[in-house]
C-alpha positions as CSV (number, residue, x, y, z in Angstrom):
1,X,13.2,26.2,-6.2
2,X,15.0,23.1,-7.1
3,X,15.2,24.0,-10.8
4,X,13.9,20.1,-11.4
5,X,12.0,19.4,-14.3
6,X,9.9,16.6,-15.3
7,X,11.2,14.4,-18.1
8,X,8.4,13.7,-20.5
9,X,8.7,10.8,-23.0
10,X,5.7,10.0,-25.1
11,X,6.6,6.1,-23.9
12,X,4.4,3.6,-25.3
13,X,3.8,0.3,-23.5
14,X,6.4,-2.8,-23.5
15,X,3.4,-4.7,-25.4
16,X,3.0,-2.0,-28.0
17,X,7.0,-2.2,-28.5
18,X,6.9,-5.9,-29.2
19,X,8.9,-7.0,-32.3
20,X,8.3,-11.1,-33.4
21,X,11.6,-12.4,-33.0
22,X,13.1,-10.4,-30.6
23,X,14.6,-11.4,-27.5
24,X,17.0,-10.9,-24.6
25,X,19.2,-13.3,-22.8
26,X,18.0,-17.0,-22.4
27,X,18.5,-18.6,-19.0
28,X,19.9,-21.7,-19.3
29,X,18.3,-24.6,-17.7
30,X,20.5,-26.0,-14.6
31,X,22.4,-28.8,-16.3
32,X,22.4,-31.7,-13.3
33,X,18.3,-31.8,-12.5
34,X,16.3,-29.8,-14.9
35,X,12.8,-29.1,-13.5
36,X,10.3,-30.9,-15.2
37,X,6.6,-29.8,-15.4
38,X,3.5,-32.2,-15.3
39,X,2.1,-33.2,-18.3
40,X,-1.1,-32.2,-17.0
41,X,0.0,-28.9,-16.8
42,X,2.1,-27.9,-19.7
43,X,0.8,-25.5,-21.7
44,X,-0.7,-26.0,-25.1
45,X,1.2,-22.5,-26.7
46,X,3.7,-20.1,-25.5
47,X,2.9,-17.7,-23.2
48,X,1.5,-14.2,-24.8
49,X,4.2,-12.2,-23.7
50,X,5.7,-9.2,-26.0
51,X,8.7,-9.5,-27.8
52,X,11.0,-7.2,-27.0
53,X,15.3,-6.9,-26.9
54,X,17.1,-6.2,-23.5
55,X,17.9,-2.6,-24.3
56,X,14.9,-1.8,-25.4
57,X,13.3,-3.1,-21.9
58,X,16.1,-1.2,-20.1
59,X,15.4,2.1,-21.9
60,X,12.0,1.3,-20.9
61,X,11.5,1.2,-17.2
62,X,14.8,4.1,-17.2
63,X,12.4,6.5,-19.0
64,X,9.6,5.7,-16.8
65,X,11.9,6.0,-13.9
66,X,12.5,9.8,-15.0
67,X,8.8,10.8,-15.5
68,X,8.2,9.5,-11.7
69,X,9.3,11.7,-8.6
70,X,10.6,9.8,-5.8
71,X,12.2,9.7,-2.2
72,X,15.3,9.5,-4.7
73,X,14.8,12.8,-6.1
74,X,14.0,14.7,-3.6
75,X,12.5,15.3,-0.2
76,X,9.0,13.8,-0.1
77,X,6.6,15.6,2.6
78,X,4.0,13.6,3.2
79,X,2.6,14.4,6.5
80,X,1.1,10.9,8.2
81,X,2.6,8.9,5.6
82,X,6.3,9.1,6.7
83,X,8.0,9.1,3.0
84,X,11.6,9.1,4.0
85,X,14.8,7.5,2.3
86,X,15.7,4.6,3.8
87,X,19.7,3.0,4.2
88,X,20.2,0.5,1.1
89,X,22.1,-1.9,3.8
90,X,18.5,-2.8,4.9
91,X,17.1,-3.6,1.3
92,X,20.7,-5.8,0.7
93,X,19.9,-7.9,4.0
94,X,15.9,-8.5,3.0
95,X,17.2,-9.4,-1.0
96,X,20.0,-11.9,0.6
97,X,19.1,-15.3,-0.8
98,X,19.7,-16.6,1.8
99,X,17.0,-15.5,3.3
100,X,14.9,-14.6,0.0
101,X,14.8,-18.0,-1.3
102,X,13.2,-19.8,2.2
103,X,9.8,-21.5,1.9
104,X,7.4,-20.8,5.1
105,X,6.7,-24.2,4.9
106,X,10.4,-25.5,5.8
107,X,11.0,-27.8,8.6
108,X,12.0,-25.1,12.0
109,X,15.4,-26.9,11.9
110,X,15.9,-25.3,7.7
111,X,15.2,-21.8,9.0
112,X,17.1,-21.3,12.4
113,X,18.5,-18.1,11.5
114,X,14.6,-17.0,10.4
115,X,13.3,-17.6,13.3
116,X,16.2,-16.0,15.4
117,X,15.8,-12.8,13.6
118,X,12.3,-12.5,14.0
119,X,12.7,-13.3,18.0
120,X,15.2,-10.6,18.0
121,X,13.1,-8.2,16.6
122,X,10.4,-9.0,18.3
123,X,12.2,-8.5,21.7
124,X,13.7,-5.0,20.4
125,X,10.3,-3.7,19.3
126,X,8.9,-4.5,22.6
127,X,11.6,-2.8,24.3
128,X,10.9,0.6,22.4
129,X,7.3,-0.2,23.0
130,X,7.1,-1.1,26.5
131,X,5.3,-3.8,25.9
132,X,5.4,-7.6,26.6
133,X,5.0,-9.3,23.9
134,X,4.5,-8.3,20.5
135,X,3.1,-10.6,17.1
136,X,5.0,-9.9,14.0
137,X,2.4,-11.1,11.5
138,X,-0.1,-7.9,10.5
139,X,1.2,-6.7,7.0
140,X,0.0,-3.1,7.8
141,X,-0.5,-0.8,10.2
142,X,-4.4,-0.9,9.3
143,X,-4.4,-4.7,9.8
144,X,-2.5,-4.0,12.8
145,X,-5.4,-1.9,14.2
146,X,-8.2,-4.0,13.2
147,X,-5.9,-7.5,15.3
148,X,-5.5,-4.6,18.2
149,X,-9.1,-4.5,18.5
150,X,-9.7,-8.0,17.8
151,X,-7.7,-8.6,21.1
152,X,-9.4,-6.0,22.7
153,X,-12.9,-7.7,21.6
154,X,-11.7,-11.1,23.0
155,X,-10.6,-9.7,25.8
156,X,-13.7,-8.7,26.9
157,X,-15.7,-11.4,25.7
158,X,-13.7,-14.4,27.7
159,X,-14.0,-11.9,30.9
160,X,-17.7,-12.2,29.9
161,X,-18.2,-8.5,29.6
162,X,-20.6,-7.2,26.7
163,X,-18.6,-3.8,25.5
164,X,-19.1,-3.1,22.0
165,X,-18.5,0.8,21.9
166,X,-14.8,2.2,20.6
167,X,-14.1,5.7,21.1
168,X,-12.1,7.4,18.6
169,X,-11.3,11.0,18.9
170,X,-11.4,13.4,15.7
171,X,-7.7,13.5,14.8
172,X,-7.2,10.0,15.0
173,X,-6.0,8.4,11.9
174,X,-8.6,7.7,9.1
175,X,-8.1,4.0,9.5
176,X,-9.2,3.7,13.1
177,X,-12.8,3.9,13.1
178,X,-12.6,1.9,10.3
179,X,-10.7,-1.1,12.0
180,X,-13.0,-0.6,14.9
181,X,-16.2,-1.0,12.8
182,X,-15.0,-4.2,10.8
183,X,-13.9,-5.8,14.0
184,X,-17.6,-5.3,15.7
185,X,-17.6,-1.9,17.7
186,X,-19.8,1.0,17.3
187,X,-17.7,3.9,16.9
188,X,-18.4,6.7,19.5
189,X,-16.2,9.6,18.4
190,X,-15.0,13.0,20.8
191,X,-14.1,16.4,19.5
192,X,-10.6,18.2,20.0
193,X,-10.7,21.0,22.5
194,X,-8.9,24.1,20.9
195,X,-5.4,23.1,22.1
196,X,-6.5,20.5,19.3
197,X,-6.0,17.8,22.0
198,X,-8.4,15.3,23.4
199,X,-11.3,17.0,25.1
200,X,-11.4,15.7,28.3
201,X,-14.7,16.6,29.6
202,X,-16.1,15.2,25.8
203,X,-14.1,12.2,27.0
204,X,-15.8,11.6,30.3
205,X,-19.2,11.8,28.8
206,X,-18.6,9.3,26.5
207,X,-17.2,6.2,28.7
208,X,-19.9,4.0,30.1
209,X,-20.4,0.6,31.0
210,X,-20.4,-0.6,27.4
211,X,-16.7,1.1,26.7
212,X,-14.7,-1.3,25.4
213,X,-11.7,1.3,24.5
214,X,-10.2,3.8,22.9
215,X,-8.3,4.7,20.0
216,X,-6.0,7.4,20.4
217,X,-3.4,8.5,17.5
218,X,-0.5,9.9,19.8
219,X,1.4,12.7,18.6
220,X,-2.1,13.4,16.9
221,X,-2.3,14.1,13.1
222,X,-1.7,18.1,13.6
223,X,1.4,17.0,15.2
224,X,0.8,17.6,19.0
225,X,2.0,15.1,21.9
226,X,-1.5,14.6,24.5
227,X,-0.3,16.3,27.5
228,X,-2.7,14.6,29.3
229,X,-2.0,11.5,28.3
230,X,-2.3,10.0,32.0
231,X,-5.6,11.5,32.6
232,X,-6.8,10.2,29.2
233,X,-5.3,6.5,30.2
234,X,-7.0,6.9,34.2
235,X,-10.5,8.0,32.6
236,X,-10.9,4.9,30.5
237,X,-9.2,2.6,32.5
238,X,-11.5,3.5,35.7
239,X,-14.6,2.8,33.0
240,X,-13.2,-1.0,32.5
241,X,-12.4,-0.2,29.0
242,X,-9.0,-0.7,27.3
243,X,-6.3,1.4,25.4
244,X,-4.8,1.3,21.4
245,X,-2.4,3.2,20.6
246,X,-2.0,4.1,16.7
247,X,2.2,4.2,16.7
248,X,2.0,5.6,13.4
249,X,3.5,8.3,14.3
250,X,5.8,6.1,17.0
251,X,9.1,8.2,14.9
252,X,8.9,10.9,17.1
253,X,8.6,9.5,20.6
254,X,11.0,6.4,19.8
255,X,13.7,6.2,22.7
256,X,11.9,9.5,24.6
257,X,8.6,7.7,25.8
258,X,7.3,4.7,25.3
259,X,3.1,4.0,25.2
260,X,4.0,1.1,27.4
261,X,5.1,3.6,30.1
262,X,2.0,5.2,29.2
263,X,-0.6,3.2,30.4
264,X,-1.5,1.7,27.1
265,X,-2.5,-2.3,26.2
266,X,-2.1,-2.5,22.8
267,X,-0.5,-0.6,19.7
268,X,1.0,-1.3,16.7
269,X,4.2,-0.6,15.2
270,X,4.4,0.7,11.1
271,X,7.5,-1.0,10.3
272,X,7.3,0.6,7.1
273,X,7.6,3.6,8.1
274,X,9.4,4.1,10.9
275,X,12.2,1.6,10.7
276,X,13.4,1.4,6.9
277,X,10.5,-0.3,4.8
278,X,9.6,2.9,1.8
279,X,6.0,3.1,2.0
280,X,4.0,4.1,-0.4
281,X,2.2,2.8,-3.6
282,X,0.2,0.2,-1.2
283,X,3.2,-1.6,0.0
284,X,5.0,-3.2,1.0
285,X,4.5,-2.9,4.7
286,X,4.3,-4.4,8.3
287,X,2.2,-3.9,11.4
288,X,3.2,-5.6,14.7
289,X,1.2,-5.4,17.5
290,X,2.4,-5.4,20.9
291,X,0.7,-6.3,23.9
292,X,0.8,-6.0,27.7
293,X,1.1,-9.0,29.7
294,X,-3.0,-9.5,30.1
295,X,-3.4,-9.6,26.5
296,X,-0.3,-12.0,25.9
297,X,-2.4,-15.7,25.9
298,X,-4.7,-14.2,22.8
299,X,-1.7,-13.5,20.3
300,X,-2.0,-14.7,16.7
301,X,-0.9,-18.5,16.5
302,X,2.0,-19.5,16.0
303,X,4.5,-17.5,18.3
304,X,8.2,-17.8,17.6
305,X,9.5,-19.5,21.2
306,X,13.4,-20.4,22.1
307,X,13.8,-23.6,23.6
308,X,17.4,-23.8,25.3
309,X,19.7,-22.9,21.9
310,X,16.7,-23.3,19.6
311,X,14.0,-21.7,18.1
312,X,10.6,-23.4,17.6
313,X,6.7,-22.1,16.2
314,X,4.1,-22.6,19.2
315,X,1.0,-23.0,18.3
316,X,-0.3,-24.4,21.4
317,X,-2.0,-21.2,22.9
318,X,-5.9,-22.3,23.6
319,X,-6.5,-18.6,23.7
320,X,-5.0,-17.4,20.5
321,X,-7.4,-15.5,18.2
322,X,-5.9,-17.6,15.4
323,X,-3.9,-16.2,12.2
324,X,-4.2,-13.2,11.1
325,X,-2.0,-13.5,7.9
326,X,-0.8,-16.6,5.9
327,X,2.4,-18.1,7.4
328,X,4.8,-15.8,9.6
329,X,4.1,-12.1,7.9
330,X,5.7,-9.8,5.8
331,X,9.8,-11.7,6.4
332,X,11.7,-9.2,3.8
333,X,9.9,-6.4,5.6
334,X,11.0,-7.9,9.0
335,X,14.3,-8.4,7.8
336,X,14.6,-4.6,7.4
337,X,13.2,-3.2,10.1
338,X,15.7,-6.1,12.2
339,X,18.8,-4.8,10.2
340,X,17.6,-0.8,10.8
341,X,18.0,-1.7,14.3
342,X,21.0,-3.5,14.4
343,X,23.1,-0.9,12.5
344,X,21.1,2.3,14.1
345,X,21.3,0.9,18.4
346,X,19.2,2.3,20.6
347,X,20.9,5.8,20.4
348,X,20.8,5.7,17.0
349,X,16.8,5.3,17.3
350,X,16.3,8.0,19.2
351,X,18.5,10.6,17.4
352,X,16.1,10.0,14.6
353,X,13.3,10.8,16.8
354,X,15.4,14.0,17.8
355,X,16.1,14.9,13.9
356,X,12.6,14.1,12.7
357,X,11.1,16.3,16.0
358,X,14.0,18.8,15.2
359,X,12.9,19.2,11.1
360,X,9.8,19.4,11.6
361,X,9.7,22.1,13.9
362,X,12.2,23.9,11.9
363,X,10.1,24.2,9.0
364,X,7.5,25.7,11.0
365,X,9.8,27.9,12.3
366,X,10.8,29.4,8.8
367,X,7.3,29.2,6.9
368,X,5.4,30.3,10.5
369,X,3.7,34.0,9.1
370,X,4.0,33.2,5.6
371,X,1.2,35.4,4.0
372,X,-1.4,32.5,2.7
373,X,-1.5,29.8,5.4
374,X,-2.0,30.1,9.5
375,X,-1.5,27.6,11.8
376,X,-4.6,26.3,13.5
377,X,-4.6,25.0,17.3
378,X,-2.4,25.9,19.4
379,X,0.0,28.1,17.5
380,X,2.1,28.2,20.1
381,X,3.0,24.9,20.9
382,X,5.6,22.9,19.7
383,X,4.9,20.1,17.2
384,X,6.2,16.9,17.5
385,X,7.2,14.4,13.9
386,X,4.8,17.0,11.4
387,X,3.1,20.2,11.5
388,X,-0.3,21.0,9.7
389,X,-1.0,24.5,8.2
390,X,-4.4,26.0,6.8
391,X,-4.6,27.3,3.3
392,X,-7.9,29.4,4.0
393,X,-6.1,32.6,4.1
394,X,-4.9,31.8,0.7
395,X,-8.6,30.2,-0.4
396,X,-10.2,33.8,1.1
397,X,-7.5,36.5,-0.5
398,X,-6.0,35.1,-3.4
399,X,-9.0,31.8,-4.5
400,X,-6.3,28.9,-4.8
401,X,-7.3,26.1,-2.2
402,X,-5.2,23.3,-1.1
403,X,-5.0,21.5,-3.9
404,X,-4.0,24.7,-6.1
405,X,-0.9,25.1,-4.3
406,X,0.2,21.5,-4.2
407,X,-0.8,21.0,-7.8
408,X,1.9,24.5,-8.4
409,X,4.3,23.2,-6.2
410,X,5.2,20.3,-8.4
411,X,6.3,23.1,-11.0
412,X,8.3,24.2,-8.7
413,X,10.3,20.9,-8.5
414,X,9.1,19.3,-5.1
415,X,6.7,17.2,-3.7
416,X,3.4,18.8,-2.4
417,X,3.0,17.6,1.2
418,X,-0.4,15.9,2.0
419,X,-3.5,17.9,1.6
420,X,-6.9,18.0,3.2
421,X,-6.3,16.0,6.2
422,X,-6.4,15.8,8.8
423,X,-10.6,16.4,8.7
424,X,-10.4,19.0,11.9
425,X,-8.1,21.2,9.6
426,X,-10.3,22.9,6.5
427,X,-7.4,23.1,3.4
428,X,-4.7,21.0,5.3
429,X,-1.4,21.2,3.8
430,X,0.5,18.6,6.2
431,X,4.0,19.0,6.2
432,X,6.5,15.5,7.6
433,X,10.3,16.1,6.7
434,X,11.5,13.3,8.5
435,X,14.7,12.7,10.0
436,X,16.5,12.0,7.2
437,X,16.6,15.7,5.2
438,X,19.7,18.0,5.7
439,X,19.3,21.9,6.5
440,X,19.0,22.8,2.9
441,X,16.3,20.6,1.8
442,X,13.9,22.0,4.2
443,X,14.9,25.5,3.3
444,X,14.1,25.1,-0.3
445,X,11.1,23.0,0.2
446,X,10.1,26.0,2.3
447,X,11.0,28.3,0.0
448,X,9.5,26.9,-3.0
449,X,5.9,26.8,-0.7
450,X,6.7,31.0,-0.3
451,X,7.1,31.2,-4.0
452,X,3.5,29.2,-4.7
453,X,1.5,31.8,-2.3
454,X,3.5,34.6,-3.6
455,X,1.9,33.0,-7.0
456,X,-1.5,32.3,-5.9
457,X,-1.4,36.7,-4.6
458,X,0.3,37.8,-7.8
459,X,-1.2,35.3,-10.9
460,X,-3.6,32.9,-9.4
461,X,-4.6,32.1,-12.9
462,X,-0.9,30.5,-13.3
463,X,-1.4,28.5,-9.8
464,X,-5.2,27.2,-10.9
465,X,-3.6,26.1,-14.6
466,X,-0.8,23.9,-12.7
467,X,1.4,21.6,-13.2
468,X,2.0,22.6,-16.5
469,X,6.0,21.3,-16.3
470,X,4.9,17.5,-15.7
471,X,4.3,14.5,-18.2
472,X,0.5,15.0,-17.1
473,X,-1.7,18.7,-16.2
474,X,-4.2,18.3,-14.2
475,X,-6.4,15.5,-14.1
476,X,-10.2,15.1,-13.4
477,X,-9.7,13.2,-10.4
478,X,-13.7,12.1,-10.2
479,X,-13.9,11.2,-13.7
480,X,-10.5,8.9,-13.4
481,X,-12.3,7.5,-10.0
482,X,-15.5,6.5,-11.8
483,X,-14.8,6.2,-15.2
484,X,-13.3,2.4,-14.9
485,X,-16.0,1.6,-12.2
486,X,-18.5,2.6,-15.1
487,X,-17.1,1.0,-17.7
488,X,-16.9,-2.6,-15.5
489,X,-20.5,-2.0,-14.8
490,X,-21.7,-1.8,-18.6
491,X,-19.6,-4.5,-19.6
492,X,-21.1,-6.5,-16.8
493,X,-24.7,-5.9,-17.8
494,X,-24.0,-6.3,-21.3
């Protein structure tokens, strides 16, 4: 165990803190042309903003910075979410005023070196996709789904072909019936076989005439590469139908295989995740999609062209589906994932797909038997980018679920790795390293999960009264989920 424990300051609120008089540093105005507002809109009275001296606001967000846990403190295991540190040399290039300080509204001429960038990037992420062409604009890698099947849907539709069923098998990402279903499809979903793999045969019965595609999550959320991935591609391609690929989990393929290669059409990239973006806390994020050439004329307007030694916006594609975000996209998150490139190279890429496969599967190793958990599907088989235990033998012998352990684990000094999904694993605790945590990281994470079953066998009274070392215990996380909802809805009927 890490030894780590949780500051705790009883911190009242900036607002709360406010003093009349006090104050920080003033910013002078620019002394050649000082911006002048409207008169129309001046305001009538100051701002109400609290009152407060520079050290106090500095003490402030520093204490709240200690009662928070981050990928700064420690390793962060969050299986499907892909919490990793990320080089500060990319955050320096997005925060470059240069860069920063452009309007998406400049003339093409003002933001040569924009536009560059993003062409480059493009190129490069197509390259590790296989793909043809890819659109930089999705902010997420749910938005980048729901413009995957928008293609798809279009696709169809100016072939003149009526397919509006998308099958999604059950350890896809939790997003993808989701995007399928707001972008006009009925959602036909297949079971795992017990390898915890596509199930073929379930496959087979499912494509008909009305297929429009499938949605496949590949390595799936247990962590297991589709062995069959050409058979899956064949079956659905011989219906008519078309195929996404979620490259959520595109960190432990990148420079091994490519979806492209594949057989695939379509699949989006999670820019925050994979290639230096932190992700978490909603944002902020980026979801290119990249395409195959048949798919290529219905892009989101306007694609970044070069023209000789220049770069220009087209926007003259009759096919396009139209925008799918204001303006170009998510630039500073662009910016990053173009830097993480540039410094990493193609072999740097795929050493992190090595280290990421590599961690994972050593954690596996050293917790594999650990009295408490099991490892569901295929036992056997290697795991690619995350590996996904059961806590039923912990739930049966000692009464402490999922949530019991990860709730003790934060006493122990670590971040609890996601729980309760994916859906085909009862008591999930899925565990993502990533590539970027040394030897002894894992081993104490590891050991620190040991010491919460030994726990749970010895005082499960201690494990169900957890965290009791954090600025917070437990909360009543239904209450906190309806609570505001019901207070909005009686101060809107009254």
């Amino acid at each position: 165990m890490s030894g780590h424990r949780q500051a705790v300051w009883d911190e009242p609120s900036l607002r709360e803190r406010s003093g009349t008089g006090r104050r920080g540093i003033r910013v002078p105005h620019g002394a050649d042309e000082p911006f002048e507002v409207p008169e129309g809109l001046r305001r009538t009275r100051p701002p109400r903003l609290p009152e407060v001296s520079q050290p106090e606001v500095v003490r402030h967000y520093t204490r709240l910075s200690q009662m928070c846990f981050g990928v700064d403190s420690g390793m962060y295991p969050l299986g499907s979410c892909t919490m990793k540190y990320n080089p500060r040399i990319d955050e320096d290039v997005a925060s470059d005023p240069r860069l920063a300080n452009l309007h998406p509204l400049q003339p093409e001429g003002t933001v040569q070196g924009t536009l560059a960038m993003m062409h480059q990037l493009e190129t490069w992420l197509a390259e590790v996709a296989g793909m043809a062409r890819v659109s930089l604009q999705p902010a997420a890698g749910a938005h980048g789904e729901f413009l995957g099947m928008l293609l798809i849907r279009v696709y169809h539709e100016d072939r003149g072909e009526e397919r509006d069923e998308m099958i999604v098998p059950d350890s896809a990402h939790g997003t993808n019936p989701a995007s399928a279903a707001m972008a006009g499809f009925k959602v036909i979903e297949i079971p795992s076989g017990d390898d915890g793999c596509v199930d073929l045969d379930a496959l087979r019965s499912a494509v008909n005439e009305r297929t429009a595609g499938l949605m496949l999550t590949n390595p799936n959320t247990i962590g297991v590469f589709e062995r069959q991935i050409k058979e899956i591609v064949a079956i659905v391609h011989d219906a008519g139908g078309l195929l996404y690929y979620d490259g959520a989990n595109l960190n432990a393929i990148m420079g091994k295989a490519r979806p492209g290669d594949m057989g695939f059409d379509v699949m989006h990239f999670n820019l925050h995740k994979t290639f230096a973006t932190p992700h978490g806390g909603g944002g902020p994020g980026s979801g290119p999609v990249g395409v195959v050439e048949r798919l290529v004329p219905y892009l989101p307007t306007p694609v970044v062209e070069k023209e000789g030694d220049r770069y220009v916006l087209d926007n003259d594609r009759p096919k396009s589906i139209g925008k799918v975000h204001s303006f170009h996209g998510n630039v500073g998150v662009l910016a990053k994932a173009w830097a993480y490139i540039l410094s990493m190279g193609g072999d740097g890429l795929t050493t992190a797909s090595e280290m990421a496969v590599l961690n994972a599967n050593y954690v596996l190793h050293i917790l594999k038997g650990t009295e408490g958990i099991d490892l569901p599907y295929a036992p056997g088989t290697p795991r690619k980018h995350e590996c996904v235990f059961s806590a039923d033998p912990s739930k049966a012998d000692f009464g402490c679920d999922a949530i019991d352990l990860a709730k003790r684990l934060l006493d122990c000094g670590v971040h609890a790795p996601t729980i309760n999904f994916p859906l085909i694993v009862h008591n999930a605790l899925m565990i993502e390293p990533t590539e970027t945590e040394p030897k002894e990281a894992l081993e104490g994470w590891a050991d620190a999960l040991r010491q919460t079953l030994a726990d749970a066998r010895d005082d499960p009274g201690k494990v169900h009264a957890a965290p009791t070392l954090t600025s917070s215990s437990r909360l009543d996380e239904v209450a906190a989920v309806r609570k505001p909802v019901l207070s909005w809805m009686m101060e809107s009927d009254g």
